[in-house]
PDB file of N, CA, C and O in Angstrom:
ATOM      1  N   UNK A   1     110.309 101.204  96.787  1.00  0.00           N
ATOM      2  CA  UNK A   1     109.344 102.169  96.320  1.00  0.00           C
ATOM      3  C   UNK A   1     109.028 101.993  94.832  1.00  0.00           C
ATOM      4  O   UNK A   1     107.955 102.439  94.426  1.00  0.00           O
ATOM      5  N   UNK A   2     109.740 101.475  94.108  1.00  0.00           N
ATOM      6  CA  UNK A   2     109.705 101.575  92.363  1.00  0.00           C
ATOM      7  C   UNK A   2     108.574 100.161  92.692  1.00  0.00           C
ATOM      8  O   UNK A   2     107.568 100.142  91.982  1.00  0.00           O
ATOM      9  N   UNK A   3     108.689  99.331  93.445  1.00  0.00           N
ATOM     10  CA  UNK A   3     107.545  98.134  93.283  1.00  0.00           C
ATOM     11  C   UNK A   3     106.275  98.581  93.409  1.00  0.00           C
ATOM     12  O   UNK A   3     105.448  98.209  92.577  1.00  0.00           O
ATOM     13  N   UNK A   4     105.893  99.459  94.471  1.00  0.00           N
ATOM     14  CA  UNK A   4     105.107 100.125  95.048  1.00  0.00           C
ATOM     15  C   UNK A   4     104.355 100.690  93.953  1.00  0.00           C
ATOM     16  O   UNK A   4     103.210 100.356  93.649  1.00  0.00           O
ATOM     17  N   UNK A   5     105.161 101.693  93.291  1.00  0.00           N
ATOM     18  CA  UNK A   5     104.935 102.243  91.947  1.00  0.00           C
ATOM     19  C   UNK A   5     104.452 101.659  90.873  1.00  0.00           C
ATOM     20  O   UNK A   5     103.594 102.119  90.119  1.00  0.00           O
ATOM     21  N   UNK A   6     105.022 100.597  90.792  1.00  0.00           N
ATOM     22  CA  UNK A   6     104.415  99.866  89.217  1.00  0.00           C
ATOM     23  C   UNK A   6     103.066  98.416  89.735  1.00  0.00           C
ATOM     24  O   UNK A   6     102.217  97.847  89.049  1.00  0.00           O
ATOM     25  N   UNK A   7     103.385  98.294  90.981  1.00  0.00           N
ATOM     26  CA  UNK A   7     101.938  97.819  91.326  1.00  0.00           C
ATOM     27  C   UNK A   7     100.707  98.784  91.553  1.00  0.00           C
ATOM     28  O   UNK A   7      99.597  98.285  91.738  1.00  0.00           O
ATOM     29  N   UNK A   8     100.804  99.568  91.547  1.00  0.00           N
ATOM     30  CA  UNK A   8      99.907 101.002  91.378  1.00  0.00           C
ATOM     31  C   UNK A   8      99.567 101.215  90.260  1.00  0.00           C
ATOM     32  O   UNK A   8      98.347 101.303  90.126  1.00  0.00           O
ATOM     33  N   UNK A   9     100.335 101.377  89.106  1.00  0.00           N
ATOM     34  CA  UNK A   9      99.921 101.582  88.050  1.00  0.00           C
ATOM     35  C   UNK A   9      99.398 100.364  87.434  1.00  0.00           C
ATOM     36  O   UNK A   9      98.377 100.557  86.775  1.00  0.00           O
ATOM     37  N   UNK A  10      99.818  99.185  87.472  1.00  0.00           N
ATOM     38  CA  UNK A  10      99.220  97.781  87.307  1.00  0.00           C
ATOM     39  C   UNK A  10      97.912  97.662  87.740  1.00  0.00           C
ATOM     40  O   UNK A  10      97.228  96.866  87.096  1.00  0.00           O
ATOM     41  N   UNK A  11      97.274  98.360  88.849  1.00  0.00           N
ATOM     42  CA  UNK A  11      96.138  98.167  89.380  1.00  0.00           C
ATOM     43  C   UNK A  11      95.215  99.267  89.039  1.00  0.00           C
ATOM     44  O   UNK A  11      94.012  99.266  89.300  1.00  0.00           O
ATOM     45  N   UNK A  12      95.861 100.202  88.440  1.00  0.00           N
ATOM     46  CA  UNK A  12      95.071 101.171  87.770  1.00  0.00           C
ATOM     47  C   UNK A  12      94.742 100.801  86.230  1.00  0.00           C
ATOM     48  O   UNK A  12      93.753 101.294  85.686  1.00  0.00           O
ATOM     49  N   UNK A  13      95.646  99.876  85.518  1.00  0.00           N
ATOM     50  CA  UNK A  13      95.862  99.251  84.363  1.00  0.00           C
ATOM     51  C   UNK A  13      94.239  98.258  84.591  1.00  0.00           C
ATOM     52  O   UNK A  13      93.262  98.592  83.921  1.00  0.00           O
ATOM     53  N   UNK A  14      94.164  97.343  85.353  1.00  0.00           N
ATOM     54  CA  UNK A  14      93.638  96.198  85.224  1.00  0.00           C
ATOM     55  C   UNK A  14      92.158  97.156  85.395  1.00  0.00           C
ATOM     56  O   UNK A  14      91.101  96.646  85.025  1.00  0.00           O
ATOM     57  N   UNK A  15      92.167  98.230  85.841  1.00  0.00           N
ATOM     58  CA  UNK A  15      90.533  98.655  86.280  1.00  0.00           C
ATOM     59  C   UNK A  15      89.849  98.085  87.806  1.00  0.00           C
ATOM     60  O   UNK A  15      90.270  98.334  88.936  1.00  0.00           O
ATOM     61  N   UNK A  16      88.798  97.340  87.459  1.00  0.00           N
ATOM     62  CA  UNK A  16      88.179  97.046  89.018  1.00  0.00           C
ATOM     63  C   UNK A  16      88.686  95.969  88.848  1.00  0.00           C
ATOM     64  O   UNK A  16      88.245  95.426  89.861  1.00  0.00           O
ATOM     65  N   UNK A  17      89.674  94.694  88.035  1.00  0.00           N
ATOM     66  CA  UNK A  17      90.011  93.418  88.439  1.00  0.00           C
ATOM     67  C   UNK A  17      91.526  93.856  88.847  1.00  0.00           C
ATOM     68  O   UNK A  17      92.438  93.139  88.436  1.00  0.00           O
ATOM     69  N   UNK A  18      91.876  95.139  89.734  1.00  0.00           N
ATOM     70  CA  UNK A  18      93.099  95.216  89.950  1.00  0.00           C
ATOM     71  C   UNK A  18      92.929  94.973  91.773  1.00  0.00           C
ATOM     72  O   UNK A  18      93.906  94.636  92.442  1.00  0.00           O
ATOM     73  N   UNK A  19      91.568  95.201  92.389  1.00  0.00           N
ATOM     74  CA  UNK A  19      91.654  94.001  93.318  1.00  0.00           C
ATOM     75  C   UNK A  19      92.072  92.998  93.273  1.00  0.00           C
ATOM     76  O   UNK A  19      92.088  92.479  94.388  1.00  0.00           O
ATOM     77  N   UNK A  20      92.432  92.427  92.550  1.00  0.00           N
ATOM     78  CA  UNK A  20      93.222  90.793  92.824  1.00  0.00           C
ATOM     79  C   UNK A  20      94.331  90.885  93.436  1.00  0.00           C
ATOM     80  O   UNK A  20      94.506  90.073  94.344  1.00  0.00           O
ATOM     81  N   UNK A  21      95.326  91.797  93.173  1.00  0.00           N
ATOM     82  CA  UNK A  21      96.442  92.133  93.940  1.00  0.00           C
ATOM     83  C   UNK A  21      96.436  92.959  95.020  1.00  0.00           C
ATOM     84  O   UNK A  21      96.217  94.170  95.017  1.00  0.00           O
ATOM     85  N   UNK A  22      96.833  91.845  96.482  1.00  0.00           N
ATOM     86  CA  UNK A  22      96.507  92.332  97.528  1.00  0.00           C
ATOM     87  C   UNK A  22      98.266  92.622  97.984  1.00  0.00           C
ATOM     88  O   UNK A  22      99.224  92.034  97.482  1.00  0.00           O
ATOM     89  N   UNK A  23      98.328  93.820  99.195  1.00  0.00           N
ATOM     90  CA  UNK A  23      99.353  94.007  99.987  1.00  0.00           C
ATOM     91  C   UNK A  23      99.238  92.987 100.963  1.00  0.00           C
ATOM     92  O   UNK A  23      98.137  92.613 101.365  1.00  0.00           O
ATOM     93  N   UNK A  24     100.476  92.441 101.434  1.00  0.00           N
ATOM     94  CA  UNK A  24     100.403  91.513 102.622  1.00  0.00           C
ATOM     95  C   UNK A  24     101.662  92.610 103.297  1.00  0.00           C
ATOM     96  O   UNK A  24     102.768  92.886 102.832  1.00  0.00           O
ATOM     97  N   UNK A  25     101.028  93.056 104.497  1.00  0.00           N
ATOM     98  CA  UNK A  25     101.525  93.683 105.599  1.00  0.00           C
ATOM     99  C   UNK A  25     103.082  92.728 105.519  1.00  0.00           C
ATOM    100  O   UNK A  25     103.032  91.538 105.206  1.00  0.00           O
ATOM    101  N   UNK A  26     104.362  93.384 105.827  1.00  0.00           N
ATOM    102  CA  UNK A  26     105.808  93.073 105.910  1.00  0.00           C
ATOM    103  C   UNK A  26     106.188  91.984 105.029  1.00  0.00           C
ATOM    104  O   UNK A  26     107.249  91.394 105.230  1.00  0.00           O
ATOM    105  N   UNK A  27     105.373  91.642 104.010  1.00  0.00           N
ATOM    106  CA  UNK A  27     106.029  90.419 103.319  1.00  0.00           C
ATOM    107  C   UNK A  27     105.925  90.805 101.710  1.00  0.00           C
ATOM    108  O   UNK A  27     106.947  90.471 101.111  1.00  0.00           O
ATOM    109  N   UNK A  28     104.929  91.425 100.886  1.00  0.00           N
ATOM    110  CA  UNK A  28     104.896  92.133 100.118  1.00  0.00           C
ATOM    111  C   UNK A  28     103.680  91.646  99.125  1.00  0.00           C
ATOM    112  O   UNK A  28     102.967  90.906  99.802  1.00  0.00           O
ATOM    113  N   UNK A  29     103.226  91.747  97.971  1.00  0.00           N
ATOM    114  CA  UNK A  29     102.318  91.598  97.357  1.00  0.00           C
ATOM    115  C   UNK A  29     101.642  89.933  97.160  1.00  0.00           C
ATOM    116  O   UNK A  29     102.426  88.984  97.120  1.00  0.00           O
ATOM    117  N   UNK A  30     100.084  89.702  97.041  1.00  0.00           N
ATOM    118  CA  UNK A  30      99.693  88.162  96.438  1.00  0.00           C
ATOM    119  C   UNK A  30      99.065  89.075  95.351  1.00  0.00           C
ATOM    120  O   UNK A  30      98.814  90.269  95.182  1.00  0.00           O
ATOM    121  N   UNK A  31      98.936  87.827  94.669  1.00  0.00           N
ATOM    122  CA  UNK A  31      97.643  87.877  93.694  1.00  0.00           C
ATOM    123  C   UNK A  31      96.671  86.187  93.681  1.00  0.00           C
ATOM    124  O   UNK A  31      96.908  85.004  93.436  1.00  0.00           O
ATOM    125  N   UNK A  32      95.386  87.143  94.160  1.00  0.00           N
ATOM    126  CA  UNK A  32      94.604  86.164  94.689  1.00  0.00           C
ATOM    127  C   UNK A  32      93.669  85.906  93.496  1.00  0.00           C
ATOM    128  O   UNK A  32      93.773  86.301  92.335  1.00  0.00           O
ATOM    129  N   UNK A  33      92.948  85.321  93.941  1.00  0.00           N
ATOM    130  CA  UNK A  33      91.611  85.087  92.791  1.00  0.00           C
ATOM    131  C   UNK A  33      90.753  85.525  92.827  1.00  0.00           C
ATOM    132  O   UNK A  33      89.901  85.284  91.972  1.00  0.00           O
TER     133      UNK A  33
END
C-alpha cells in the first residue's frame, strides 16, 4: 500500500505526463513512453 501511495502522489506530481506510469494488473507498475 505505501507503493500505491507514493505512485499516486508521483502522478499527481508529474500533472498530465503522470500517464506514463501505468498499473500492470498482478505484477505492479511500467513506465512507458
Amino acid at each position: 500500500k505505501v507503493v500505491d501511495l507514493y505512485v499516486h502522489y508521483l502522478r499527481r506530481k508529474l500533472g498530465p505526463g503522470g500517464d506514463i506510469i501505468q498499473t500492470v494488473r498482478g505484477v505492479g507498475y511500467s513506465v512507458g513512453r
